[in-house]
C-alpha positions in Angstrom: 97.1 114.3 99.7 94.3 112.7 100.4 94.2 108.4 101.9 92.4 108.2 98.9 95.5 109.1 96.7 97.6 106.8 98.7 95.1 104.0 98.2 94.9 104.3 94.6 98.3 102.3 94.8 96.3 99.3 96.4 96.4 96.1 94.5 99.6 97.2 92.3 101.8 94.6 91.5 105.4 96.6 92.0 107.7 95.3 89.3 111.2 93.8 90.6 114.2 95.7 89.4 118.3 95.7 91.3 117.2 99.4 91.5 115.0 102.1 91.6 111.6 101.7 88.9 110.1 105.2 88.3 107.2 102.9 89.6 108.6 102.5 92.9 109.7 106.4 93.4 106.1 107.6 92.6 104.9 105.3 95.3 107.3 106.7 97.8 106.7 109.8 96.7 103.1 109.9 97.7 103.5 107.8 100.9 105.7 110.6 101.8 103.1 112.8 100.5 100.4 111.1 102.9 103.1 111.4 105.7 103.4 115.0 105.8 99.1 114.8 105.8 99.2 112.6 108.9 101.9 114.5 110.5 100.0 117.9 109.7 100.9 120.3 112.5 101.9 118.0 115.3 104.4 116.2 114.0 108.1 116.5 112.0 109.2 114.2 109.5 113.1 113.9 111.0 114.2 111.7 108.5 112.4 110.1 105.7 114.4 106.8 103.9 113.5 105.2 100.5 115.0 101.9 100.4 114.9 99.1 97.8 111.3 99.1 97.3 110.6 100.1 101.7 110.3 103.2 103.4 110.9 104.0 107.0 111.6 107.1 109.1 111.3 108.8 111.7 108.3 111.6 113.2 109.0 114.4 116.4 106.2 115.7 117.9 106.8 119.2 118.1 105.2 119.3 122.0 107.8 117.5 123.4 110.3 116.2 121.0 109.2 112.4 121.2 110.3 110.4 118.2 108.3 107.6 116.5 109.7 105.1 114.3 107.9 103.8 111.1 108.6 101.4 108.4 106.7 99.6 105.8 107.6 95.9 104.4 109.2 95.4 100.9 106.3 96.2 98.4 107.1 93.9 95.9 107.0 90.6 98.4 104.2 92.0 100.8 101.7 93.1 98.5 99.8 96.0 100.0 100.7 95.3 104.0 101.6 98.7 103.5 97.9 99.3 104.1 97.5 97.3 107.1 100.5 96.5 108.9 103.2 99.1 109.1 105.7 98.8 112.3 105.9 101.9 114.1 107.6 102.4 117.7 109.4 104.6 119.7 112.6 106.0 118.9 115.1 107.0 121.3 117.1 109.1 118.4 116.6 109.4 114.9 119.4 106.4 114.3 117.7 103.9 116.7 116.5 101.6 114.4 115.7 98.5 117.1 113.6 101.5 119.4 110.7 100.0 121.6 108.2 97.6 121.3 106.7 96.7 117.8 103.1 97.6 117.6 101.5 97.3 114.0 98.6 99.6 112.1 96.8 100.2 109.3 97.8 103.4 107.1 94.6 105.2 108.6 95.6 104.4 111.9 99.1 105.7 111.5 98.2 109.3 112.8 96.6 107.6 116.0 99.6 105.3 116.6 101.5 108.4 116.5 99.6 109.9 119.0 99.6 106.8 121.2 103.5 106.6 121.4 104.7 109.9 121.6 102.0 110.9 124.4 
């Protein structure tokens, strides 16, 4: 999947639901989609969560078994910061949820930050 596959989701306006909207799923879907692009060769997805409209995970780099955090804000209440400001940190194990220090990027970044924190 291409970013620009991703980014045909910018500007939606996610519809609020007490569960899961088809809407939601495709999204995740294809941000999981753009994961497994990022991650390409270098890189496992460990564990990949879809929560109530969120998604966060974990990545190993196969090299040397680093893990990186990710997570992106609720979709419906932080309209497309999805794009530009996903959290992504180090991970000490794939259930340390609290990790290192926050750093922020933009969803083209994301392979970069990657590479930056599990060096």
């Amino acid at each position: 999947m291409s970013i620009k596959k991703i980014m045909s989701w910018e500007g939606n306006n996610f519809q609020s639901s007490t569960g899961l909207t088809e809407e939601f799923a495709r999204f995740s879907r294809d941000f999981k989609k753009y994961l497994r692009e990022v991650c390409d060769v270098d890189y496992d997805i460990v564990d990949f969560n879809r929560g109530h409209f969120y998604v966060s995970g974990f990545v190993r780099r196969k090299f040397n078994g680093k893990l990186a955090y990710f997570s992106i804000s609720d979709v419906r209440y932080f309209p497309d910061s999805w794009i530009d400001n996903i959290l992504v940190r180090t991970a000490e194990h794939e259930k340390d949820y609290t990790g290192g220090s926050n750093n922020s990027c933009k969803i083209d970044e994301l392979g970069d930050m990657f590479e930056k924190l599990t060096h």
